[in-house]
DRENMAR-758774 format. One line per field, with one value per residue (C-alpha): residue in one letter; x, y, z; residue number from 1. Coordinates in steps of 0.05 Angstrom, whole numbers, plus 5000, padded with zeros to 4 digits. Layout:
<sites>
residu <- A / ... .
x <- X / ... .
y <- Y / ... .
z <- Z / ... .
num <- NUM / ... .
</sites>
This chain:
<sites>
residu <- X / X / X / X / X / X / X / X / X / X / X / X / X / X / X / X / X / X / X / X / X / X / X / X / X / X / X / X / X / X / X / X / X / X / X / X / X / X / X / X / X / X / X / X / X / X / X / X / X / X / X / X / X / X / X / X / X / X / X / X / X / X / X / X / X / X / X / X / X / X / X / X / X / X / X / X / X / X / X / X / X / X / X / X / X / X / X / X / X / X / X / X / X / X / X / X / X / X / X / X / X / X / X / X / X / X / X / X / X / X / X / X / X / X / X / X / X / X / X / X / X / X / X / X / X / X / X / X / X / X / X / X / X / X / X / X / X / X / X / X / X / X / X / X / X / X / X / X / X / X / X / X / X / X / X / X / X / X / X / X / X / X / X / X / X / X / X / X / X / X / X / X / X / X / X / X / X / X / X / X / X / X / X / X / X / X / X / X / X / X / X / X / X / X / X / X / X / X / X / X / X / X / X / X / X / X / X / X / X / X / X / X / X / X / X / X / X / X / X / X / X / X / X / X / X / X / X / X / X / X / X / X / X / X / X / X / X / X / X / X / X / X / X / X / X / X / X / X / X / X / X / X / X / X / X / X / X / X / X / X / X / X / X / X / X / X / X / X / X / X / X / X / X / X / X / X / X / X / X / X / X / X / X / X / X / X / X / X / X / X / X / X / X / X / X / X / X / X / X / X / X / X / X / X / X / X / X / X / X / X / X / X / X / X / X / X / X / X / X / X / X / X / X / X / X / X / X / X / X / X / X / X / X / X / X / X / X / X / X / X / X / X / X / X / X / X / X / X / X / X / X / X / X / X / X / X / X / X / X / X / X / X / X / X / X / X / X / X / X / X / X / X / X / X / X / X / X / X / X / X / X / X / X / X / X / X / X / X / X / X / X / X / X / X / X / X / X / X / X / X / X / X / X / X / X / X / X / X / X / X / X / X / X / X / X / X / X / X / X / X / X / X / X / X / X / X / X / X / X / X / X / X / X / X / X / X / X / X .
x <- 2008 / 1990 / 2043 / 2056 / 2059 / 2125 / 2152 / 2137 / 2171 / 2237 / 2234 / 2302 / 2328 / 2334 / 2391 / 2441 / 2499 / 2511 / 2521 / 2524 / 2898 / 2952 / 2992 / 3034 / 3094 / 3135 / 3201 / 3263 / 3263 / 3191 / 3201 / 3251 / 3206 / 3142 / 3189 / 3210 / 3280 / 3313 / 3375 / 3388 / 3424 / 3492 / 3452 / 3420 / 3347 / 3311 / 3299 / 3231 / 3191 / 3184 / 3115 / 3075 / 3067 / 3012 / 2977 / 2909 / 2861 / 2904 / 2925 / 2984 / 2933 / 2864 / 2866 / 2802 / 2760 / 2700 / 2636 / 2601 / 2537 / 2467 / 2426 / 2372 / 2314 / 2294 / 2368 / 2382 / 2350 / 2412 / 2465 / 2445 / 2463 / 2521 / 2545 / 2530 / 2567 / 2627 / 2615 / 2612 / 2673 / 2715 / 2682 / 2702 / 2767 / 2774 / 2754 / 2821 / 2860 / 2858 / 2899 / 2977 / 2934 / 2947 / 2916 / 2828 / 2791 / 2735 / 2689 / 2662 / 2598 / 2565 / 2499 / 2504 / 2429 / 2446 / 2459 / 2526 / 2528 / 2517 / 2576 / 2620 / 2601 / 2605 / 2667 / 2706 / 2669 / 2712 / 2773 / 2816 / 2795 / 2804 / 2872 / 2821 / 2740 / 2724 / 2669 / 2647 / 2561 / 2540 / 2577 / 2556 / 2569 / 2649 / 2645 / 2633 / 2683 / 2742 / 2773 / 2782 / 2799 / 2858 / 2886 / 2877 / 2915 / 2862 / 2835 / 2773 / 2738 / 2677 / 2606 / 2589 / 2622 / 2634 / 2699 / 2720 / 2753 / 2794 / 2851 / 2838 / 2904 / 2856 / 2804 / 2804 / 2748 / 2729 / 2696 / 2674 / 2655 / 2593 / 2623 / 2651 / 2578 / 2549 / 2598 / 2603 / 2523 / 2525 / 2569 / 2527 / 2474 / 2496 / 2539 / 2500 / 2428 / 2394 / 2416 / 2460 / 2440 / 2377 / 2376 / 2401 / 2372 / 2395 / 2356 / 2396 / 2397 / 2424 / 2491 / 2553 / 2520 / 2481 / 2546 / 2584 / 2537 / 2530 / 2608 / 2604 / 2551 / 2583 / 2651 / 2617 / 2571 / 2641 / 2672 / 2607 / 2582 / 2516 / 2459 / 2458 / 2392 / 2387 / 2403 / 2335 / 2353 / 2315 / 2318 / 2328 / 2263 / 2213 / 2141 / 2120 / 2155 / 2109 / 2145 / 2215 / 2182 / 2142 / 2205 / 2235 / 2177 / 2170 / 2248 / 2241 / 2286 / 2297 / 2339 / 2349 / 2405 / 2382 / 2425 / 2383 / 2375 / 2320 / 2263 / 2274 / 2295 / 2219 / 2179 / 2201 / 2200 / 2122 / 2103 / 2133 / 2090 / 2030 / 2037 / 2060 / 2126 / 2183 / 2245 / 2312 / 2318 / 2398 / 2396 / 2463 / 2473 / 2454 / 2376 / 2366 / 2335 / 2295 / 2225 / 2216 / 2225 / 2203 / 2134 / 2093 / 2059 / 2135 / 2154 / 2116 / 2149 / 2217 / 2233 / 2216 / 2243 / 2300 / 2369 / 2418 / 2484 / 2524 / 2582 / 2595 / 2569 / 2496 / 2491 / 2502 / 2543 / 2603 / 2649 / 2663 / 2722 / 2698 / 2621 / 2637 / 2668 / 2618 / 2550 / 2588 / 2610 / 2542 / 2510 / 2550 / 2551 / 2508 / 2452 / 2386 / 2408 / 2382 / 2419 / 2426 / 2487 / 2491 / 2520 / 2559 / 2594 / 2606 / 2631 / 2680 / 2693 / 2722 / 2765 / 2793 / 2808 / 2837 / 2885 / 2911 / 2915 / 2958 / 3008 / 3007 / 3027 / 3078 / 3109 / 3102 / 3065 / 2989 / 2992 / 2954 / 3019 / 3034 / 2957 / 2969 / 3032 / 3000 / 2947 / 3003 / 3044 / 2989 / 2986 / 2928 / 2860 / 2834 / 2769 / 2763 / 2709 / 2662 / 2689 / 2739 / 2813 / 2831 / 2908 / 2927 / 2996 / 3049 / 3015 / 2941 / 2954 / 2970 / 2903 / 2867 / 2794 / 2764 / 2737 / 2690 / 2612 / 2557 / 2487 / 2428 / 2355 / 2305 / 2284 / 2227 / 2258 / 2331 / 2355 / 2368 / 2319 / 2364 / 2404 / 2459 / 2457 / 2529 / 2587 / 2658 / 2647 / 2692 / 2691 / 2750 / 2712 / 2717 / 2788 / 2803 / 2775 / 2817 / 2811 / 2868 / 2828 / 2775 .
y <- 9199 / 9265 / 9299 / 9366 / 9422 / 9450 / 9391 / 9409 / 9476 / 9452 / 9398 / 9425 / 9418 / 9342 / 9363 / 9370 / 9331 / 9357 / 9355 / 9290 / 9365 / 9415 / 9439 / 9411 / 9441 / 9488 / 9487 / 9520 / 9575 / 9582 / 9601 / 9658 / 9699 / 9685 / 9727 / 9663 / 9630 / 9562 / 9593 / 9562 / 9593 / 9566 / 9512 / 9491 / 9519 / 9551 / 9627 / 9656 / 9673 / 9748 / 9786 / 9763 / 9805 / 9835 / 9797 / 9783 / 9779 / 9818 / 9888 / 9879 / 9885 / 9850 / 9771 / 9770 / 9711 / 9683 / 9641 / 9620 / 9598 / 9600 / 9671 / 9662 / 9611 / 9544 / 9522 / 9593 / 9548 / 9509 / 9560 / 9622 / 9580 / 9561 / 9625 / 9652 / 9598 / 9628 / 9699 / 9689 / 9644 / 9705 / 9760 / 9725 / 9716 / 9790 / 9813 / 9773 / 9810 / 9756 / 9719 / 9711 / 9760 / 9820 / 9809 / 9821 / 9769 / 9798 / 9754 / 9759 / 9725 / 9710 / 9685 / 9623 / 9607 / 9538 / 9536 / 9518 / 9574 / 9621 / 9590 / 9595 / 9671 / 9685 / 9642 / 9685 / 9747 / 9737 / 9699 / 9756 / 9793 / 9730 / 9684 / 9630 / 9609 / 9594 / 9555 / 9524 / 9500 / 9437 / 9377 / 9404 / 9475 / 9444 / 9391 / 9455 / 9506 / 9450 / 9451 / 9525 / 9526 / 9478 / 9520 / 9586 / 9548 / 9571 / 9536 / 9528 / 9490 / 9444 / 9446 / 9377 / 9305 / 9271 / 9229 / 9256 / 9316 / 9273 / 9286 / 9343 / 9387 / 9452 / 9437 / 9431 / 9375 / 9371 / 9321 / 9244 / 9229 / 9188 / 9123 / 9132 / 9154 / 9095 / 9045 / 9073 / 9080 / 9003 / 8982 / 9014 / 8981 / 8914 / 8919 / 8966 / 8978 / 8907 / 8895 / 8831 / 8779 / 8823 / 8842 / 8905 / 8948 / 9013 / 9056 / 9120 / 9167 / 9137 / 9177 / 9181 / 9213 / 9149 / 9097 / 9133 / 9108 / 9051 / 9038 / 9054 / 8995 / 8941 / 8953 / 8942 / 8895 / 8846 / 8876 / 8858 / 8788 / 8825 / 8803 / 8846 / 8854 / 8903 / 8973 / 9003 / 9069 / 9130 / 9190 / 9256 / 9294 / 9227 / 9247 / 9177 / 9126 / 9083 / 9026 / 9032 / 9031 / 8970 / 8932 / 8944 / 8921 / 8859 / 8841 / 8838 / 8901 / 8902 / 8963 / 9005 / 9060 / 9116 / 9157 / 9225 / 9297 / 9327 / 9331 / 9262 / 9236 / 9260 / 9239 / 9166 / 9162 / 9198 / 9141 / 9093 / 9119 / 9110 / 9043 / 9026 / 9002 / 9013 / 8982 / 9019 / 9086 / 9100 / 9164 / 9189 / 9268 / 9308 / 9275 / 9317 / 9379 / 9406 / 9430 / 9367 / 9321 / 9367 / 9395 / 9360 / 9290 / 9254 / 9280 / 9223 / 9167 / 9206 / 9200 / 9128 / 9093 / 9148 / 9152 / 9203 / 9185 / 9244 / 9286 / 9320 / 9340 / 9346 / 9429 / 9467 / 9411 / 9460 / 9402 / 9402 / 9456 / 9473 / 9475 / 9523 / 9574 / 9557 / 9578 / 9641 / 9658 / 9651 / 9680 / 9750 / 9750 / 9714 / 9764 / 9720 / 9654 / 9599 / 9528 / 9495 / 9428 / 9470 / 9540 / 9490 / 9462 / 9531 / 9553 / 9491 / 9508 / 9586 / 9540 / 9500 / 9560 / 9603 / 9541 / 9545 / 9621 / 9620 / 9570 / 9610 / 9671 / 9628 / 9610 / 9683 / 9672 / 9692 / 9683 / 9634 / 9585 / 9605 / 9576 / 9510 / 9503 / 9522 / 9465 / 9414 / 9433 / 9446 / 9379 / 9370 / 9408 / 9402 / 9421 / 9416 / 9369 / 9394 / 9347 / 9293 / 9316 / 9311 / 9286 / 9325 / 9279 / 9305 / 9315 / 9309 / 9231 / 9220 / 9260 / 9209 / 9242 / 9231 / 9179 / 9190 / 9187 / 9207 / 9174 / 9227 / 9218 / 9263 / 9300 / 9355 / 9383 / 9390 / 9463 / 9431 / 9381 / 9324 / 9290 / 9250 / 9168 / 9157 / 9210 / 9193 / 9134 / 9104 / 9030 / 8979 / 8975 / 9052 / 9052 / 9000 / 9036 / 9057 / 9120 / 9107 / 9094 / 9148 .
z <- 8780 / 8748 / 8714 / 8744 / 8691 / 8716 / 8684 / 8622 / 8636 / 8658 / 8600 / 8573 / 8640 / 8589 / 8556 / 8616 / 8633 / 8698 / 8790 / 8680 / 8477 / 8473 / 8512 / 8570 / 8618 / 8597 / 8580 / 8613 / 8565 / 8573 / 8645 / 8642 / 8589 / 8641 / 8692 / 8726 / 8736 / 8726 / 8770 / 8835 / 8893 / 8920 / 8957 / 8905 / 8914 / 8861 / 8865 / 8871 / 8814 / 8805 / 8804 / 8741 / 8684 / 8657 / 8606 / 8570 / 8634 / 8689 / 8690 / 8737 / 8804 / 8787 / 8758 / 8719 / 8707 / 8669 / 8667 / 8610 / 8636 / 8623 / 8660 / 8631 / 8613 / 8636 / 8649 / 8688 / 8755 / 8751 / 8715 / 8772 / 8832 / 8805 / 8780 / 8842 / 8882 / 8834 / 8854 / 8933 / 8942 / 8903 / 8938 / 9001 / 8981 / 8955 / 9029 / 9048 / 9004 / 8938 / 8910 / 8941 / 8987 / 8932 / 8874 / 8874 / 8824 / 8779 / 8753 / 8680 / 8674 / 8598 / 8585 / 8546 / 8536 / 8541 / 8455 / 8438 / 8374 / 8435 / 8480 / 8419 / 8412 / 8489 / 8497 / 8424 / 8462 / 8527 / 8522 / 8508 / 8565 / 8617 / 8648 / 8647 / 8653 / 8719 / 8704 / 8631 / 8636 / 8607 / 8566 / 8500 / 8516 / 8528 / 8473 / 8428 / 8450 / 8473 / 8410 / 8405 / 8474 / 8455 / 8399 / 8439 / 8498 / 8545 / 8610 / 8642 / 8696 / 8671 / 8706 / 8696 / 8717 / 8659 / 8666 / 8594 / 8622 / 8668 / 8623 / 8589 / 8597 / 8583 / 8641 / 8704 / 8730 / 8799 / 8841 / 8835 / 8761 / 8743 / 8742 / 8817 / 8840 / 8812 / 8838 / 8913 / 8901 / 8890 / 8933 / 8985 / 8965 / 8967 / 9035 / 9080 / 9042 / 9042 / 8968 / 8967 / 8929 / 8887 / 8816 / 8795 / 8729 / 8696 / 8667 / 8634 / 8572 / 8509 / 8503 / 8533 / 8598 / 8601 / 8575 / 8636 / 8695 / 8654 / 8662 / 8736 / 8734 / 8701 / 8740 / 8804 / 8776 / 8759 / 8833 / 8874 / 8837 / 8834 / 8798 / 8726 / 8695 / 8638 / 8615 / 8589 / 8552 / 8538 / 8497 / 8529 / 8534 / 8531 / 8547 / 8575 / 8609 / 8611 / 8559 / 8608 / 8680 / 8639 / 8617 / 8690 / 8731 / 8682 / 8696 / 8761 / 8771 / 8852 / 8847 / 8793 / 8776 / 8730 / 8694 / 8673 / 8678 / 8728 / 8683 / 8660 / 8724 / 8761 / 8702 / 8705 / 8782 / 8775 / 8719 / 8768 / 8831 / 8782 / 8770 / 8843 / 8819 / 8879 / 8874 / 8912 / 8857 / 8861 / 8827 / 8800 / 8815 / 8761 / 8759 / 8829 / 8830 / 8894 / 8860 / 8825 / 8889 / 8950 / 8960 / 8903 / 8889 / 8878 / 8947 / 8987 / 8929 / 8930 / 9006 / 9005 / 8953 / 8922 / 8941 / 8908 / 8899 / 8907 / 8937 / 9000 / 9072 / 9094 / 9091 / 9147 / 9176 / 9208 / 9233 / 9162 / 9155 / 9084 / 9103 / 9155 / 9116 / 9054 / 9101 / 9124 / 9063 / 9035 / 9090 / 9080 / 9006 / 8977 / 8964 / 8989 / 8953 / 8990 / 9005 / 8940 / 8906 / 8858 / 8890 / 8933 / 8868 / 8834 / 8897 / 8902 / 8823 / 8843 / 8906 / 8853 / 8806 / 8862 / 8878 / 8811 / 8804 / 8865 / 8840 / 8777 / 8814 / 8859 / 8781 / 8762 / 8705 / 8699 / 8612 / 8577 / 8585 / 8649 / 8667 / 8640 / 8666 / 8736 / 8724 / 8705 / 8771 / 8827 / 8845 / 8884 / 8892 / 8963 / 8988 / 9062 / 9062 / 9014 / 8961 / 8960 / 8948 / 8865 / 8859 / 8788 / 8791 / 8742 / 8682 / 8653 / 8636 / 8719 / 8754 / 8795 / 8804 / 8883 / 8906 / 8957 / 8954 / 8993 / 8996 / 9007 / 9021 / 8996 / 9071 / 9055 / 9124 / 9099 / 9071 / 9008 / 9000 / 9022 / 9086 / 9086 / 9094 / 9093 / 9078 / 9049 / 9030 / 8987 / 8965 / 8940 / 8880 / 8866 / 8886 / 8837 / 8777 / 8722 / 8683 / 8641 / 8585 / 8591 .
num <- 1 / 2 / 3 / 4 / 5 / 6 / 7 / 8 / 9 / 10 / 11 / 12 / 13 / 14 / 15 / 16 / 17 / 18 / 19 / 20 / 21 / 22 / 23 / 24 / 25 / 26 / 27 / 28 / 29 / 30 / 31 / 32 / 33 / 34 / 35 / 36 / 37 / 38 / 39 / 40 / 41 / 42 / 43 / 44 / 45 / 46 / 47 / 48 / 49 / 50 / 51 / 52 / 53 / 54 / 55 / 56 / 57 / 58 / 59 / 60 / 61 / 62 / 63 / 64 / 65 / 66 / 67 / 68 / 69 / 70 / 71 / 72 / 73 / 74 / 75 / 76 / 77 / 78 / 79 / 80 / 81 / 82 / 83 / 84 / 85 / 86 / 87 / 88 / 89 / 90 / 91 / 92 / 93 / 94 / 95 / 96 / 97 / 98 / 99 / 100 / 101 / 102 / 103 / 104 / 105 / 106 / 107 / 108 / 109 / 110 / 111 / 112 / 113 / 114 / 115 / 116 / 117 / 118 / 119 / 120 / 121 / 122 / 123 / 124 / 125 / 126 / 127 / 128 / 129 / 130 / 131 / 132 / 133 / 134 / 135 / 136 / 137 / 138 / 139 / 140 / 141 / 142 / 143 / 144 / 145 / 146 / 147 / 148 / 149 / 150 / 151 / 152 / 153 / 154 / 155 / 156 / 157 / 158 / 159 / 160 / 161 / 162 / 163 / 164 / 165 / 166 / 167 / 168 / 169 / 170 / 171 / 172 / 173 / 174 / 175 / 176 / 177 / 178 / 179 / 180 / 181 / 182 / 183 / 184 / 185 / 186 / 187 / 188 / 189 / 190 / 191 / 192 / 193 / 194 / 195 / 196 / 197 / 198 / 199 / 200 / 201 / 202 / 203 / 204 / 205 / 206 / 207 / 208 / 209 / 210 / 211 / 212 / 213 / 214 / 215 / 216 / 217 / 218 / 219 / 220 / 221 / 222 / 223 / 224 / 225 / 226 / 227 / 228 / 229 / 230 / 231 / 232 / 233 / 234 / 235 / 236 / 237 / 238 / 239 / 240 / 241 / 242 / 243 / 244 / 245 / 246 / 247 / 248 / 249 / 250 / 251 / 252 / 253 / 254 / 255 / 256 / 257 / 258 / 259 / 260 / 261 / 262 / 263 / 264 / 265 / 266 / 267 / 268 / 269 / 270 / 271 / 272 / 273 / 274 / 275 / 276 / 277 / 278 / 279 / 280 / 281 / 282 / 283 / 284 / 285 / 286 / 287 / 288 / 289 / 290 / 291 / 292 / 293 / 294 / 295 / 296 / 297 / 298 / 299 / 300 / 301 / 302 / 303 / 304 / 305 / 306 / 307 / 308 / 309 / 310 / 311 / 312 / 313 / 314 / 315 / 316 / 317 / 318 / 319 / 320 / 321 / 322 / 323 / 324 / 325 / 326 / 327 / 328 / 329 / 330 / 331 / 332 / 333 / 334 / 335 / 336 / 337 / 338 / 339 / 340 / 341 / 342 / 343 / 344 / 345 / 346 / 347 / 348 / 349 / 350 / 351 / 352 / 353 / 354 / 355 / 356 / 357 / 358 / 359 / 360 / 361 / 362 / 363 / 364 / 365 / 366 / 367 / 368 / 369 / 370 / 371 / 372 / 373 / 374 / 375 / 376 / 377 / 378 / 379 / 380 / 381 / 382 / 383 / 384 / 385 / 386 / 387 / 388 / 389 / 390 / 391 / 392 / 393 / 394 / 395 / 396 / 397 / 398 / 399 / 400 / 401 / 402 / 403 / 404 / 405 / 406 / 407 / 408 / 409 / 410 / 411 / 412 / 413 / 414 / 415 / 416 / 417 / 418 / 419 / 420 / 421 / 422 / 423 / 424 / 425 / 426 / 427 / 428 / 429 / 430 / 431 / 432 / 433 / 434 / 435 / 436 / 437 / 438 .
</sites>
């Protein structure tokens, strides 16, 4: 196949991880300098908190938040939806009033270039003037500010699935990490897709973007008795993939999981079309992006033999509670931004953050502590459909990340490039995977 030249413009679309510890509760002592109370009435109920306090990111009327995110170059295709998906679902919210229906959000957005010096700068730029960072773009942009983000004791919500920030007491992960997409992806395959009793293949980056599908794929490789062939890796950004769709095809791969960022992703599915190669291409989230599959020479090759293994309700489906409100939302605010994942998950981001800056203002306390604490007691993050329900538990050591997959085609005459195979579904073998050790 000939490679299209807007590959080589989106080539450091490569170094995503995309759509791939201090501090804990506080103590009773804590509470009654956030403007909360310990004391119980006669009947033994406690007393409501009192109005939170101003403090580094709210004035006493507006809660402000921010986004470090890339604005601008290659990455910007992926960082502007999403930062817009951010900006919609508060704008709508701000039109109800805001938070506890009193309190406006203003979002703070800094352009991170996609360089983690930058992030650091942007991130040292803004944290004084923010309760928390609605949305944090990219693995490496979190792997580098994480640890200052831990000393400062400030929270943020990571744009990107990797099942390292399950337990993270500073972030707050939404969504079905890599390993779950993989293993409902598989089990899929096996039960409902024509897969039993074929050979299965990975072929992913060689870091721990790639190691994570690669988990999902040995779990329900031991779960399903399936037939494991082997993991060919790749370095982010390869030109050719001629010697891994090679190795594949000469293993007798029947259906192959790959584990890669959108520029990576097309180029080994267009080396693949070239060399009529087509096994069953279960394609774990972050390796989709519409202009590379729809409306080019992968299209045709995409729609038949690529299934993405995803999150979520085919758009514009309004039985879905959440979808409903999402399209109108987007529809009044959303300033010509077309159906696109990735507004959907910075939009569900901004629903996650308002659910903890509303227990926050329940506790009385919109500080830097008060946030954690918020995260620690929130207990779950629902979503109305638009993702699977996130149990937070007790603590950071208890959250228990969804479960729930969906299964998308690539459909040229779908909003966003893709329809739904099979929604919420959730297998025994992702339901008996164990994060405890992540």
């Amino acid at each position: 196949m000939k490679r299209q030249p807007w590959l080589r413009l989106l080539a450091l679309l490569a170094a995503l991880g995309l759509l791939a510890a201090a501090c804990g509760g506080r103590d009773s002592d804590d509470d009654e300098d956030a403007g909360g109370s310990d004391d119980t009435s006669e009947e033994g109920t406690e007393e409501p908190a009192g109005d939170p306090e101003p403090t580094a990111g709210f004035d006493g009327s507006t809660i402000t938040v921010g986004a470090l995110t890339p604005t601008s170059g290659p990455v910007s295709i992926i960082g502007n939806p999403l930062t817009k998906g951010n900006e919609v679902y508060f704008e709508a919210l701000n039109d109800e009033g805001g938070v506890a229906g009193k309190y406006p959000v203003e979002l703070v957005v800094r352009d991170t270039a996609y360089t983690e010096a930058t992030a650091i700068q942007e991130y040292n730029a803004t944290k004084d003037s923010v309760v928390m960072f609605t949305q944090i773009f990219g693995t490496a942009i979190i792997h580098a500010v994480l640890s200052q983000m831990e000393q400062d004791q400030v929270a943020g919500a990571p744009a990107t699935l990797d099942a390292d920030w399950v337990h993270e007491p500073n972030l707050v992960p939404i969504g079905a990490p890599y390993q779950i997409q993989a293993i409902n992806g598989l089990d899929w395959y096996v039960n409902e897709g024509g897969g039993e009793g074929k050979k299965v293949c990975t072929l992913a980056q060689d870091d721990p973007y790639g190691d994570a599908g690669q988990e999902g794929v040995d779990h329900a490789a031991e779960e399903l008795d399936i037939d494991l062939g082997p993991r060919v890796d790749f370095a982010v950004g390869t030109p050719d993939f001629t010697t891994q769709i090679n190795q594949l095809e000469g293993e007798s791969c029947e259906a192959v999981v790959m584990v890669a960022t959108p520029a990576d992703a097309a180029g080994a599915l267009g080396k693949a079309a070239s060399v009529g190669y087509a096994p069953q291409w279960l394609l774990i989230s972050p390796g989709y992006l519409k202009l590379l599959y729809v409306g080019g020479d992968l299209e045709p090759y995409a729609v038949e033999n690529v299934k993405i293994l995803s999150e979520g309700a085919n758009w514009g489906d309004e039985s879905v509670p959440g979808m409903a409100k999402m399209v109108a939302d987007l529809e009044q605010y959303g300033d010509g931004q077309e159906p696109d994942p990735y507004f959907a998950f910075g939009y569900n981001q901004a629903r996650a953050v308002h659910q903890v800056l509303e227990k926050a203002v329940e506790l009385g306390d919109l500080s830097r502590e008060g946030i954690l604490r918020a995260i620690e007691e929130v207990g779950e993050l629902t979503f109305d459909g638009l993702l699977g329900d996130y149990d937070y538990g007790d603590s950071p050591e208890d959250r228990n990340p969804a479960r729930m997959s969906t299964i998308f085609n690539v459909d040229p005459a779908s909003p966003t490039g893709l329809t739904a195979e099979v929604t919420e579904y959730t297998s025994d073998a992702a339901e008996s995977f164990d994060f405890s050790a992540e």
